[in-house]
N, C-alpha and C positions, 0 to 999 in steps of 0.2 A: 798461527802461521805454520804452513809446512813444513817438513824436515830440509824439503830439497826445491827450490826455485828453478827454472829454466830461463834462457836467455828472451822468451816468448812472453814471461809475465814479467820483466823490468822494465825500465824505460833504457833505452839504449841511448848515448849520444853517441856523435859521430864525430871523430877529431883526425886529425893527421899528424902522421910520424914526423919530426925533424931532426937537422940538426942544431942543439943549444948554440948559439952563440956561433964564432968560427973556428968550432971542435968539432970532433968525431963523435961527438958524444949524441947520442939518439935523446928525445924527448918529447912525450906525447903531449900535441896541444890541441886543446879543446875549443868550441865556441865561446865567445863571452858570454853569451845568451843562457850557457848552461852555470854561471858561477855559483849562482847559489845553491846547486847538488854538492859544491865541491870547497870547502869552504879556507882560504885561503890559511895554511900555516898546520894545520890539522894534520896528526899521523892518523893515516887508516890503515883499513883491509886491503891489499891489492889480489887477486885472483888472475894468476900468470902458465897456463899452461898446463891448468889442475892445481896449480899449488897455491898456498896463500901467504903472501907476502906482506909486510909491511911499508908504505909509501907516506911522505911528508908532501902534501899539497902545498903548489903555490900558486901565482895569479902573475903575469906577466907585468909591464906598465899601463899596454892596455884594455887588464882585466881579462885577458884570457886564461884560464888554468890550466894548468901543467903538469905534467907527473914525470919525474928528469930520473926514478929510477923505485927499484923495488927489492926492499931489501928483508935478511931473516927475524931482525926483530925492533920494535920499535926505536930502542937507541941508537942502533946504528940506520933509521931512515931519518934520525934527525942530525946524525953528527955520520955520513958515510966512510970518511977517512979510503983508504983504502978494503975496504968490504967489497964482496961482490955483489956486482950490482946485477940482482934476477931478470932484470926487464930489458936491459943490452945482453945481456947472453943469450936469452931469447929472442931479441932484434938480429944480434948476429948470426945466431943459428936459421935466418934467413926466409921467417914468413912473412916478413914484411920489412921494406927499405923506405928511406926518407923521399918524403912525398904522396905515399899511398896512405890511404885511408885505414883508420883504425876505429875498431867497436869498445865502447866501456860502457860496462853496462851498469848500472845503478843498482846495484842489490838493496842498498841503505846509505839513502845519502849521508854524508858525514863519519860514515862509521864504515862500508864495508863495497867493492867497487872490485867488477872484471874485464879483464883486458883479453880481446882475440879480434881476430884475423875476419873481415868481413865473409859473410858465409857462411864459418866456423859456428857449431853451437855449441853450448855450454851449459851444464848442470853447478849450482853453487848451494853451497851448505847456506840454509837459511842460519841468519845472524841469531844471537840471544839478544829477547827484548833488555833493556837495560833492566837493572836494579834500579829500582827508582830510592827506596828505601835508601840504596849508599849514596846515591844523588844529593837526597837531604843532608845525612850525616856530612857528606861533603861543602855543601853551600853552608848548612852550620858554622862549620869550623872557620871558613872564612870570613865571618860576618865578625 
């Protein structure tokens, strides 16, 4: 795999900005049609503006995925507390408002995914294949 992907060789889905619930709170929702790129509970990669974040995927009731925010490191994308949340600061900072279209693009389903502004292109660090080796060691332990 190369060093460096462009936004040309992923698949792109195409979701729109809202608002969660009846908050202020921004959150990207997706097709349901795309759920199995995204797979429901999962912390990944987020890709926000150059920068790489981490995000807790979830799936709405029905089956739309979501991305509700993008934080500095895994733990805090699964428990946010008061963290700053990367992907409303970036919504804030006003390249895109609720009801406009947004790009995510699919670097690596399950594991690594970029968020921009239709139009907008983007270069992403191509992901490390997994270790497969600590794969095993891992399913071992749990058997």
């Amino acid at each position: 795999m190369p060093d460096y992907v462009s936004e040309e060789t992923v698949e792109t889905v195409t979701g729109t900005v809202a608002r969660a619930g009846g908050t202020r709170r921004h959150e990207l929702r997706l097709p349901a049609d795309a759920a199995a790129d995204f797979p429901d509970g999962d912390v990944v990669r987020v890709v926000v503006d150059g920068s790489e974040y981490h995000a807790q995927l979830r799936h709405t009731d029905s089956g739309e995925p979501v991305i509700r925010g993008a934080y500095d490191s895994p733990s805090l994308a699964r428990d946010p507390g008061s963290a700053t949340n990367r992907l409303a600061a970036w919504l804030d900072a006003g390249p895109l408002e609720a009801g406009r279209s947004v790009h995510v693009d699919v670097v690596e389903p399950g594991f690594k995914y970029g968020v921009r502004a239709p139009g907008e292109s983007a270069t992403y660090a191509a992901p490390d294949p997994p270790d497969d080796s600590l794969s095993a060691i891992a399913e071992s332990l749990g058997e």
